[in-house]
C-alpha positions in Angstrom: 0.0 0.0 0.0 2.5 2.4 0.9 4.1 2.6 -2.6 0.0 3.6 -3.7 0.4 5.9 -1.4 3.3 7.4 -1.3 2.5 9.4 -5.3 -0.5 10.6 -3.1 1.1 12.0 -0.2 3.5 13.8 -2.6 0.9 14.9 -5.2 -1.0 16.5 -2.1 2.0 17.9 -0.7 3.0 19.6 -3.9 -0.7 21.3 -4.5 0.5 24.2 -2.8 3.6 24.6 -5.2 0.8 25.4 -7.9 -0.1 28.2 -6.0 1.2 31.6 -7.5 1.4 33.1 -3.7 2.8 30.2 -2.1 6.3 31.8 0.3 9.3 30.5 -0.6 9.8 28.6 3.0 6.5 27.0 2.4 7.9 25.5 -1.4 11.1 24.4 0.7 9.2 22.5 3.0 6.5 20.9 0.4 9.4 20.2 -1.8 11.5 18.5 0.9 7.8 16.4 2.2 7.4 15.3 -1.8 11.0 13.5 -2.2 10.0 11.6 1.4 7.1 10.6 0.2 8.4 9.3 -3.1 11.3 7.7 -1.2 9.2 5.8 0.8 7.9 3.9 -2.2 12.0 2.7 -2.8 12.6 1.5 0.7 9.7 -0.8 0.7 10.1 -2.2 -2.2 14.0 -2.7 -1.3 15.3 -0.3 -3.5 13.6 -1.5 -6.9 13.6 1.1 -9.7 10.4 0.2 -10.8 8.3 1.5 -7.6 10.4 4.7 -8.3 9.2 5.0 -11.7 5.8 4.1 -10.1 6.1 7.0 -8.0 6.8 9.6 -10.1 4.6 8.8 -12.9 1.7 8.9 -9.8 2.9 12.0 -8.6 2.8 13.9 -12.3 -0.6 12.6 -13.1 -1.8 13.5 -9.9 -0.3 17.0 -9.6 -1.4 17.3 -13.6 -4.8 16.3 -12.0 -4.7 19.1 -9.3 -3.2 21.5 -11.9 -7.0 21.2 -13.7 -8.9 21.1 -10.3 -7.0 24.5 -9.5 -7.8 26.0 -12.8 -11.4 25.1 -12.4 -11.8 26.6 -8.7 -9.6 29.8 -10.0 -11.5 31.0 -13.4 -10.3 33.3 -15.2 -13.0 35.9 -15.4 -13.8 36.6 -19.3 -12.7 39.2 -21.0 -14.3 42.6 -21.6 -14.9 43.6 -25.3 -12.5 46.4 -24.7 -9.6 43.4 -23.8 -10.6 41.6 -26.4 -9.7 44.3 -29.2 -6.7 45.0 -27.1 -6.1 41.6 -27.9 -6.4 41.1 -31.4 -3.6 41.2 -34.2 -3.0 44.2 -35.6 -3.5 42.9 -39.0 -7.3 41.7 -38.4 -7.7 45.2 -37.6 -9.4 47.3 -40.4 -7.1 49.6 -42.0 -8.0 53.0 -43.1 -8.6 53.7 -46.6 -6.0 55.5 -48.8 -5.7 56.7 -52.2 -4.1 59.0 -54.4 -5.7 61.7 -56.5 -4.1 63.8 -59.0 -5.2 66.9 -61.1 -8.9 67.2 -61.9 -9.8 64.6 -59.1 -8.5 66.9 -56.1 -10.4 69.8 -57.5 -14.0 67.1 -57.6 -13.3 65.9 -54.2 -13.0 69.4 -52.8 -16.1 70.8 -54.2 -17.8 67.4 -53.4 -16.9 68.2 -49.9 -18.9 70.9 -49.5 -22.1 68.8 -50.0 -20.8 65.5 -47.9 -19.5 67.9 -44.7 -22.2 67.9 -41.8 -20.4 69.2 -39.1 -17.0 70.7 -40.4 -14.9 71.8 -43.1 -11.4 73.1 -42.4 -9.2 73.9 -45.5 -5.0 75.0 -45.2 -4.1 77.0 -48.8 -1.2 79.6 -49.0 -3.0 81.9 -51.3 -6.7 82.5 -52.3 -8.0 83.7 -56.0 -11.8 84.5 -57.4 -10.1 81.7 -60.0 -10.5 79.0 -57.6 -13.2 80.5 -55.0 -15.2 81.1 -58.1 -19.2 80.9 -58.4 -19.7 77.3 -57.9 -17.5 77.5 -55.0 -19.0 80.3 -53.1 -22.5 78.8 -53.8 -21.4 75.6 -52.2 -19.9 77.0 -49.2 -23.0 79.1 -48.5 -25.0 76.0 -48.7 -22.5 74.3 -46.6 -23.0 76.9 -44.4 -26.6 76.6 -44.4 -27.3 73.5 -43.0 -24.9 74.4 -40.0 -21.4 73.3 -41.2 -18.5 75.1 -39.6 -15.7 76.4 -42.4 -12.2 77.1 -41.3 -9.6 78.9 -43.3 -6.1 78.9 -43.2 -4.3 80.7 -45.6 -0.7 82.9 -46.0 2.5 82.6 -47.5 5.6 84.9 -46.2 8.0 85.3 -49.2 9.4 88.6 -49.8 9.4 87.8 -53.1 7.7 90.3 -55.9 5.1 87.8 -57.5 4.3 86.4 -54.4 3.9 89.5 -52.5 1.7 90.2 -54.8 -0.4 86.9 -54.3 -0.3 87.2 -50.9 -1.9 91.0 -51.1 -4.5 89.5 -53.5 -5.0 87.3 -51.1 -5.9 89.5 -48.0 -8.3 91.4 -50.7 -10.2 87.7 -51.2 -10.1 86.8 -47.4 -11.6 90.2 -46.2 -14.2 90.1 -49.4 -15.4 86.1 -48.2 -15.4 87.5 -44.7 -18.4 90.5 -46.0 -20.0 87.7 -48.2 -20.4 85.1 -45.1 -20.6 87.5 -42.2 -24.4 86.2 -41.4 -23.4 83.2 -40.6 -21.1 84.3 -37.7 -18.3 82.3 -36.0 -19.5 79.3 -38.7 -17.5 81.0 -41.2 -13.8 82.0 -40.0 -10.2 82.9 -42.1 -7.5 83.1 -40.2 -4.0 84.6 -42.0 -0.7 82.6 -41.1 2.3 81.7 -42.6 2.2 78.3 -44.5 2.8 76.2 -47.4 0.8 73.5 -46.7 -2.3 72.0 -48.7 -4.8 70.3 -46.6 -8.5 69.6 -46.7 -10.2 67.6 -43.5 -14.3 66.7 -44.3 -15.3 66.3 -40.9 -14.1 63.2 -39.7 -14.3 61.4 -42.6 -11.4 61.7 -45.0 -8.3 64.4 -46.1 -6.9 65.0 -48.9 -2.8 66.4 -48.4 -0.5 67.3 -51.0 0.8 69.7 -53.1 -2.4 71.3 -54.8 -3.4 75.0 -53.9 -6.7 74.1 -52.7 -7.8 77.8 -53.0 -6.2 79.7 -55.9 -5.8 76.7 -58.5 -8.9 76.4 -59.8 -7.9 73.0 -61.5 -7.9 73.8 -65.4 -5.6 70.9 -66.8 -4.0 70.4 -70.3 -0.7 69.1 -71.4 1.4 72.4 -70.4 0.0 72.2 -66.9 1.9 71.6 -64.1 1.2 67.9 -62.3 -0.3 68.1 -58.7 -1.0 65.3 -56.7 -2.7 64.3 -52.7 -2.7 61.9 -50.5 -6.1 60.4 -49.5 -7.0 59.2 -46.0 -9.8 58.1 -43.7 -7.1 57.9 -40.6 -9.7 59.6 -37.7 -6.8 59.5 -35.7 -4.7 61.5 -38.0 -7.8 63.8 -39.0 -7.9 64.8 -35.2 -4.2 65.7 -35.1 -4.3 68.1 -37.9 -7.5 69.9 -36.9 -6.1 70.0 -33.1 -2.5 71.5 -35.0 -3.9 74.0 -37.0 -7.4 75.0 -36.7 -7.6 75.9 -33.2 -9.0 79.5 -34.3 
């Protein structure tokens, strides 16, 4: 009997080693009562390896045995929906949608956002010209405007150069002239001069276009001695909420 016994004793007295909070003087001692226990199973059966193989073969299956018995009593609580995203691969994850659009494309999509925007439309361009903010334009924006969308502005280029200079002054004339046109609508409707050379449109929270077309002085006439523009198109919300907290905080 003792032999039976003896994997016994030991699984028991190694249940505590599956405990994640066991001391380390308790491990010493359950350690030390385990190799007794096994021993016992040799001297009985005077010294015969085959009772020692016995003995540890009972005392893994019945500590694998108490390893499931101690899983059961400790669940694991399940995992909130929150954890579970946390959890997932980043490639199951849905990427944002990109694209490029070149030429008479970027001119389409920014006209188009005037109708899609519900909340917001915010719009970086150096310079401003009745070429691009022409009838169909203004028509759209007071529409936009209309239905409650917010319109941002940012516009200015500091070059000391002639021509430019020049653009830029045209471009304070065309900022204070949209200002008069839109004044009804309030603080909906705001320009705000800086210095920049950027190109960016941001529809709400839906998409941007960024690149190298003047959003608001190009007004996107193409033909073979045109120069090429080009944007970069994006859905990235997280990206749309860094440019709109960069920029248009006005």
């Amino acid at each position: 009997m003792l032999p039976i016994a003896a994997p016994i004793v030991a699984g028991f007295a190694l249940f505590p080693l599956l405990s994640p909070s066991a001391s380390p003087r308790g491990l010493c001692w359950t350690a030390a009562l385990a190799i007794i226990a096994a021993g016992c199973g040799v001297f009985v059966q005077n010294k015969n390896v085959a009772p020692l193989l016995f003995d540890v073969s009972g005392i893994l299956a019945i500590r694998g045995l108490l390893v499931v018995v101690n899983k059961t009593i400790r669940k694991v609580p399940p995992k909130t929906p929150e954890e579970e995203e946390e959890g997932k691969d980043t490639p199951n994850k849905k990427k944002p949608t990109t694209k490029v659009s070149s030429n008479e494309q970027i001119r389409q999509k920014l006209l188009q956002a005037f109708w899609e925007a519900e909340e917001e439309i915010d719009i970086i361009s150096p310079w401003l010209s009745w070429y691009a903010i022409d009838g169909e334009m203004q028509s759209r924006i007071r529409e936009a405007l209309s239905r409650g969308v917010v319109i941002q502005i940012l516009y200015g280029y500091n070059d000391s150069g002639g021509n430019s200079s020049e653009r830029s002054q045209q471009s304070d004339e065309v900022a204070s002239e949209l200002n008069k046109k839109f004044q009804t609508f309030g603080n909906n409707f705001r320009i705000r001069k800086d210095t920049t050379h950027e190109k960016l449109l941001l529809c709400d929270n839906k998409y941007f276009p960024i690149g190298s077309y003047n959003l608001l002085s190009f007004g996107g006439d193409f033909d073979s001695s045109t120069r090429r523009e080009i944007m970069y198109y994006s859905e990235d919300q997280e990206d749309i909420l860094k440019y709109r907290e960069k920029y248009f905080y006005f």
